[in-house]
N, C-alpha and C positions, 0 to 999 in steps of 0.2 A: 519438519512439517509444521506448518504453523496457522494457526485459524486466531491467534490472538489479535489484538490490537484494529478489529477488521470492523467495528463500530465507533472508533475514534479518529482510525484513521486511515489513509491506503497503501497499504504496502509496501510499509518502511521499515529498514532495517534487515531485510530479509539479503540470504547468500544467494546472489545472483546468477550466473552457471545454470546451476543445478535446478533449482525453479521452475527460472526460464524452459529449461528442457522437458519437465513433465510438464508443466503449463501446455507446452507447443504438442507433444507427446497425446495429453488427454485431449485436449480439443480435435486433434487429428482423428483418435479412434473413438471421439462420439458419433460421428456421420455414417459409421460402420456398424452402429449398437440400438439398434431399433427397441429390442427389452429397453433400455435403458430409458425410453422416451416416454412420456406419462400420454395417454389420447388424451387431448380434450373433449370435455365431458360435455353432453347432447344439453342438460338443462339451459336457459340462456341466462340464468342468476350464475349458476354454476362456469359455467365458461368467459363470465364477465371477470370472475373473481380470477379464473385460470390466466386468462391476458394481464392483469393487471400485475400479479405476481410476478409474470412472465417466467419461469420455472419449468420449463415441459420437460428438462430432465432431473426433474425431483430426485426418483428413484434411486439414479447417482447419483444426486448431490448430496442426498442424506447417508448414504453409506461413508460416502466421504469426510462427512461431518463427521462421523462415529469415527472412524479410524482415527480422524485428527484427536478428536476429544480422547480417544484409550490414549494415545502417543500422549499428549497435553496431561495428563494424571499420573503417566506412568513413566516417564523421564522427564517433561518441559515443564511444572509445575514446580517439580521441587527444586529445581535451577535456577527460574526465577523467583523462587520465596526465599531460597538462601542467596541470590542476586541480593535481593530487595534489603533482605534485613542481615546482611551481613558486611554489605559492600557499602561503605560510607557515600555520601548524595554529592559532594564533589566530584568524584571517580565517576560517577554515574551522570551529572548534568554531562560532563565533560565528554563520556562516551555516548550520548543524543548530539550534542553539538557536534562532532564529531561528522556523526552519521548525516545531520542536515547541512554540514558544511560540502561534505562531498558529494551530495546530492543538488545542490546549487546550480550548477551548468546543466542539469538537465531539465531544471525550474527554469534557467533559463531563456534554454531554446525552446521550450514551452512556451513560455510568453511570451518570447516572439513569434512564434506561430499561430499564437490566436489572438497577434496582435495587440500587444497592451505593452505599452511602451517605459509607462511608468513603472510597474509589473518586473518587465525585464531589468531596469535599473535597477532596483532594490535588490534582485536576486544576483546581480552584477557585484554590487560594493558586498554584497554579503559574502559571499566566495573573497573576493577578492580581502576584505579587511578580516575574515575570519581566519585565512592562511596565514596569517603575522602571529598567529600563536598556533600553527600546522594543524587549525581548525577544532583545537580541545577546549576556544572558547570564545564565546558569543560575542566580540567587540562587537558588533554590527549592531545588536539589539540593541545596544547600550546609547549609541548612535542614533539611534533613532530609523535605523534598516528591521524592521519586523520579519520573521519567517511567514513567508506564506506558502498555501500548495498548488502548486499548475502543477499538471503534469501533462504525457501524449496522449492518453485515451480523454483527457477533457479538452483537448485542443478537438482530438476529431469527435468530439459532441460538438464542438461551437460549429465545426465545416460539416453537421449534417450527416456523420456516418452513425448509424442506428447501434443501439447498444448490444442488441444480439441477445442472446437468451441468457439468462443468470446462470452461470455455475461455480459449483464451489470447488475449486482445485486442489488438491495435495501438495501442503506447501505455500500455496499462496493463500487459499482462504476464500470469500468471498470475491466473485467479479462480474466479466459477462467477457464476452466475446471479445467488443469493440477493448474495452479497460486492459485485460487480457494481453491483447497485441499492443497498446500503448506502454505495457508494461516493462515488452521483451523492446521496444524503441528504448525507453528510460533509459535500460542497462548498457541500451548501446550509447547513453549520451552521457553517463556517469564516468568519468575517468581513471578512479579506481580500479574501474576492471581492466585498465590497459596498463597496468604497473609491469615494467621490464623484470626481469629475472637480477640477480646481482641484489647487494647491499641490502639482504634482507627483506626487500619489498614484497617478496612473494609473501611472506612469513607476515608481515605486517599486513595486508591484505587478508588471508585469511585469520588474524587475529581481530583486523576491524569487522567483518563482516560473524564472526563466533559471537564478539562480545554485544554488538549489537543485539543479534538477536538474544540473548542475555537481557539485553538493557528491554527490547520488546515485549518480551515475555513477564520479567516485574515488575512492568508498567500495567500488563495485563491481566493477572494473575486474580486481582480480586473484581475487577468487571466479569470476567468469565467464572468465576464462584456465583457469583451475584444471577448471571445471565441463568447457570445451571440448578439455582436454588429458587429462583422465583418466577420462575417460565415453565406455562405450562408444556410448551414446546420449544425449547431453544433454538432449535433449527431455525422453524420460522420466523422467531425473535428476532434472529442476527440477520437475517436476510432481508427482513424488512427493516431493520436500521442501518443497514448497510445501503440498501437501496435508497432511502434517504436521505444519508449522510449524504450519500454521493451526489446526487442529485441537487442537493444545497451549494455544493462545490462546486459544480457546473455551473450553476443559475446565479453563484456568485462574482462565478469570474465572465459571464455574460452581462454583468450589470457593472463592471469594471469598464466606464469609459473615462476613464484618467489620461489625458492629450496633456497633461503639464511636462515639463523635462524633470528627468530627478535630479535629485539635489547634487549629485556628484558633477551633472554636465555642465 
């Protein structure tokens, strides 16, 4: 269960599977939980701020938040502070590159889907010039290929699908509906998850996807101190930075009109 890393970044790192299934899981049995739906409120200041949040299953997403937050104190915290400070910052760049290497073909076909051609070259040579060391390190940066984030729930902002109401998942953390379903597309576009049985792969698999979220968690470790010590309501804290974040991510890659060829063609 993981609510880390959900103001920095979206949903990286995380064991795929299983997510995905409560992701798909909760969003099925919200349409059947009317408790769980906050009214919106008769004032018209009051209902302005209700839209703007977009949040009408509050009531769930803050229970949510609490479970993740006991879980995050009471096993994921101390995993990643003994990650953090025990685990030397080679082993650990090495296990992020790793994770954004394999995540690369679904940056991908990302970019080609919302179009942006330069976008997809980079994410192109990246994959490709990062497997020359089976992705434990960043040639591509070095290169002059930066990481960047596309993903499918910001493809279908660009084509117009609405983002659907905020909730906060078990497991995934902050999203919404639209992000959500772009999420469970991701995993279908990440390769990793189709590792054959044989030659240990299974085992390496789930070893990338353990230490990952390892590496997520003490990355996160002291923004979520931070977020919990100096917020009068962290809840709200993270969902309006989340909500932002995301949003700058969108509106970045909608202002991505790059028509050049990349550098590789």
């Amino acid at each position: 269960m993981a609510c880390t890393g959900s103001t920095t970044q979206h949903h990286r790192g995380r064991s795929p599977a299983l997510f995905t299934l409560i992701g798909c899981l909760t969003l099925l049995s919200l349409g059947g939980c009317g408790s769980l739906h906050a009214k919106p409120p008769t004032d018209p200041d009051d209902l302005a701020d209700y839209k703007a949040v977009n949040d009408p299953y509050e009531p769930f997403n803050r229970k949510m938040f609490s479970l993740n937050m006991w879980v995050y104190h009471k096993a994921l915290r101390p995993v990643g502070r003994f990650w953090k400070n025990y685990i030397p910052q080679p082993i650990r760049t090495s296990v992020a590159t790793l994770n954004e290497t394999w995540r690369e073909p679904a940056v991908f076909f990302s970019d080609v889907g919302a179009g942006r051609p330069r976008r997809a070259g980079d994410a192109f040579m990246r994959f490709l010039l990062n497997m020359t060391t089976a992705g434990f390190y960043d040639v591509a940066q070095h290169l002059g290929y930066k990481q960047h984030e596309t993903d499918p729930g910001m493809v279908l902002a660009l084509w117009g699908v609405k983002s659907g109401p905020y909730i906060f998942l078990p497991g995934l953390g902050p999203t919404n509906f639209r992000d959500a379903t772009g999420y469970a597309i991701s995993q279908g576009l990440t390769p990793i998850n189709y590792v054959p049985s044989g030659y240990g792969l299974i085992s390496f698999n789930w070893g990338y996807n353990i230490l990952g979220t390892f590496n997520t968690f003490a990355d996160s470790t002291d923004q979520l101190d931070q977020l919990e010590h100096q917020s009068l309501d962290p809840y709200a804290f993270m969902r309006s930075a989340w909500q932002q974040q995301r949003q700058s991510q969108i509106d970045a890659l909608r202002a991505d009109h790059r028509a050049t060829t990349p550098d590789w063609y």
